[in-house]
C-alpha positions in Angstrom: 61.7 -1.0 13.5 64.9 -3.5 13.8 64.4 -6.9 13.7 60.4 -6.9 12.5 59.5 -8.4 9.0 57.9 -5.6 6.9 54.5 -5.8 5.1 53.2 -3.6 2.6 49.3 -3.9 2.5 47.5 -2.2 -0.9 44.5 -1.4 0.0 40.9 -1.4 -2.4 39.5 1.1 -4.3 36.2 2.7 -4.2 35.3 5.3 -2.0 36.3 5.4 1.6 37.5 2.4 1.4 41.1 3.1 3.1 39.5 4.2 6.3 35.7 2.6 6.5 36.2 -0.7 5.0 40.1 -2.0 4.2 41.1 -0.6 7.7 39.7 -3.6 8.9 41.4 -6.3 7.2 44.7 -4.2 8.3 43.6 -4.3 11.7 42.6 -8.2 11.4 46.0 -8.8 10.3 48.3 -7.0 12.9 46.4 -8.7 15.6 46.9 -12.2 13.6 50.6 -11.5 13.0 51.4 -9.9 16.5 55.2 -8.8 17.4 57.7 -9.2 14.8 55.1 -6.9 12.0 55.3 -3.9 10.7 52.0 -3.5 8.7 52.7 -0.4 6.3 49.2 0.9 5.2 49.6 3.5 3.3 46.5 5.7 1.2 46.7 5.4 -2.7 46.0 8.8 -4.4 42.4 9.3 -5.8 40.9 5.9 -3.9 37.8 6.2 -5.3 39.2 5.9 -9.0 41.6 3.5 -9.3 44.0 3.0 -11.9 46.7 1.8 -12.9 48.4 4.7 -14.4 47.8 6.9 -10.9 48.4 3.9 -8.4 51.2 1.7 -9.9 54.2 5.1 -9.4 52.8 4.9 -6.2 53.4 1.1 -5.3 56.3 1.1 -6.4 57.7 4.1 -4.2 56.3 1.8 -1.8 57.8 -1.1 -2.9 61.4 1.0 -2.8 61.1 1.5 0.9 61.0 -2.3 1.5 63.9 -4.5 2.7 64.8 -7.9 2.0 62.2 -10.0 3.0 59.2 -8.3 2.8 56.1 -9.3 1.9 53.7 -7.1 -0.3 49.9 -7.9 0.2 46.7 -6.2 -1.7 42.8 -6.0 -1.4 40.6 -6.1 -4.3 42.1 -3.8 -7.2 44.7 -2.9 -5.2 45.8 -6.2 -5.4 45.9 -6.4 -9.5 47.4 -3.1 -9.6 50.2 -4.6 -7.0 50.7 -8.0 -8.8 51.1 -5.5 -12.2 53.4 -3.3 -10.8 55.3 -6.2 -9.5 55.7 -8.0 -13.2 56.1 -5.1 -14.8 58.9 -3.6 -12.4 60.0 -6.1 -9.3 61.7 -4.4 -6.7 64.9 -4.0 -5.6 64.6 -5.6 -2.3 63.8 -9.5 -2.4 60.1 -10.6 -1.5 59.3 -13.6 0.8 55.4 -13.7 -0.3 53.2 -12.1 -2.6 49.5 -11.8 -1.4 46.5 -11.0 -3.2 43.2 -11.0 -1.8 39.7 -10.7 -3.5 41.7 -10.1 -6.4 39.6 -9.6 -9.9 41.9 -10.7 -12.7 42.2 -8.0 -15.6 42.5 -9.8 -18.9 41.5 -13.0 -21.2 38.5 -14.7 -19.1 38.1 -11.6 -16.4 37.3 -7.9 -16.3 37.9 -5.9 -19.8 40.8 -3.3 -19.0 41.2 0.1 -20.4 44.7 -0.3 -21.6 45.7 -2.5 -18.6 45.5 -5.7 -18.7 47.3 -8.7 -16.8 49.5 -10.9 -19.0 48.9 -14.6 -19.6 52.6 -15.3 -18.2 51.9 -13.4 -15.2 54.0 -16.2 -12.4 57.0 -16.1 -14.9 57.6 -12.4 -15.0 56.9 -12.0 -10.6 60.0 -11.7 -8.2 61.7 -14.9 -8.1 61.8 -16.8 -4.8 58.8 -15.2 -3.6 55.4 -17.4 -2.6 52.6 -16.6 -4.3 49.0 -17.0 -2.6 45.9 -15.7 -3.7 43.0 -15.9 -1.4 38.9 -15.5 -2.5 35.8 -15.4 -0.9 33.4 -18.0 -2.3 30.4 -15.9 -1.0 32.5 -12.8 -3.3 29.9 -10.6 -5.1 32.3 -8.0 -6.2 35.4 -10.4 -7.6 34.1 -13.6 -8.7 35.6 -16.8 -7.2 36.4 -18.1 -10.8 38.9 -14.8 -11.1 41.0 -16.7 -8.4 41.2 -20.0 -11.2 42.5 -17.3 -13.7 44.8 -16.3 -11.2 46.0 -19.7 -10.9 46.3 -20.6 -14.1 48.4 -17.0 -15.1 50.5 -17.8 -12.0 51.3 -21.8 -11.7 53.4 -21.3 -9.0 50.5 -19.8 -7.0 49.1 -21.4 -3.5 45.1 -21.1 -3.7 43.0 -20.7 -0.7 39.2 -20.4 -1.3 37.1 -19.7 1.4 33.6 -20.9 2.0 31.2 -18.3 2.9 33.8 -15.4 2.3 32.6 -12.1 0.9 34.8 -9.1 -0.9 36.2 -8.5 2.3 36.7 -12.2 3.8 34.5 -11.3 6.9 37.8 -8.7 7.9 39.1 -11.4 9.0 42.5 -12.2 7.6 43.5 -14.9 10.3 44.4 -17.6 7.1 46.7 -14.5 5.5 48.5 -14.0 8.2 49.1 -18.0 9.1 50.1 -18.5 5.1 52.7 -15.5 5.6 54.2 -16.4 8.9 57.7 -18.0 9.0 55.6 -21.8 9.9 52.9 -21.1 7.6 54.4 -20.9 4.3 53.3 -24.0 2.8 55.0 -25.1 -0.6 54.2 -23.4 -3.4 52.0 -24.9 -6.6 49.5 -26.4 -4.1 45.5 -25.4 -4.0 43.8 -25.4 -0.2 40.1 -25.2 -0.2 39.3 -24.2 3.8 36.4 -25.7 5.2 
């Protein structure tokens, strides 16, 4: 599609959650971003057991297929799994914005990895020039809201945005994403928004 801005949306892990539950936040955000998108969704291999060492090869194929531009967004564990590939392999093509969404941080402070875990210099080793914004639920039962403060902290140049009465899957609606991606809504970087 000539002319659109590409974005590459990771999707969650668990079971069914490409079609029953994550479908909807891709959903939300093509309506919020409108003409001018294309929102690639694609289905990471063995959903319902993610890791690192299956899904990572295949972000980064993804990743490949991207142009100059682009902006790479992910759900849940999809989104640690994107923000690892992306540190420990950027892409070729240059990235306006990384997004992560209900994000649990992997490491020192968050969930115990087996063998993966997200490095304490995490913002120094991401795709230079690209935004960073990590967005959490405060109403999250799955990802705790403190993982997006160790996100922060790993990534200084991060924009935080937590959401009052926000679950796992911000209420499928992805309205703030797509406003904190669009050409007006990129606000500078290093600066924490709490919505009200």
């Amino acid at each position: 599609m000539t002319g659109t801005r590409q974005v590459l949306f990771v999707q969650g892990g668990g079971e069914g959650a490409h079609d029953a539950w994550d479908d909807k936040l891709v959903d939300s955000l093509r309506r919020e971003l409108g003409d001018g998108y294309e929102v690639r969704y694609p289905r990471m291999p063995d959903e319902d057991d993610p890791s690192p060492a299956h899904w990572a090869p295949a972000v980064h194929r993804e990743l490949a297929d991207l142009a100059d531009g682009a902006i790479a967004v992910g759900h849940s564990v999809g989104a640690t799994i994107l923000v690892h590939a992306l540190a420990e392999r950027p892409p070729r093509a240059r990235l306006a914005a990384i997004v992560l969404i209900a994000a649990p941080f992997v490491g020192r402070g968050g969930w115990p990895g087996d063998g993966f875990e997200l490095p304490g210099d995490l913002g120094a080793r991401l795709p230079q020039g690209a935004r960073v914004h990590v967005f959490h639920g405060l109403a999250d039962e799955t990802a705790p809201p403190s993982h997006a403060d160790l996100y922060a902290r790993a990534i200084p140049q991060a924009q935080v945005h937590r959401l009052p009465g926000r679950d796992h899957q911000l209420n499928d609606d992805l309205s703030e994403v797509a406003e904190a991606i669009s050409p007006d809504g990129l606000p500078a970087p290093g600066r924490t928004r709490t919505a009200t």
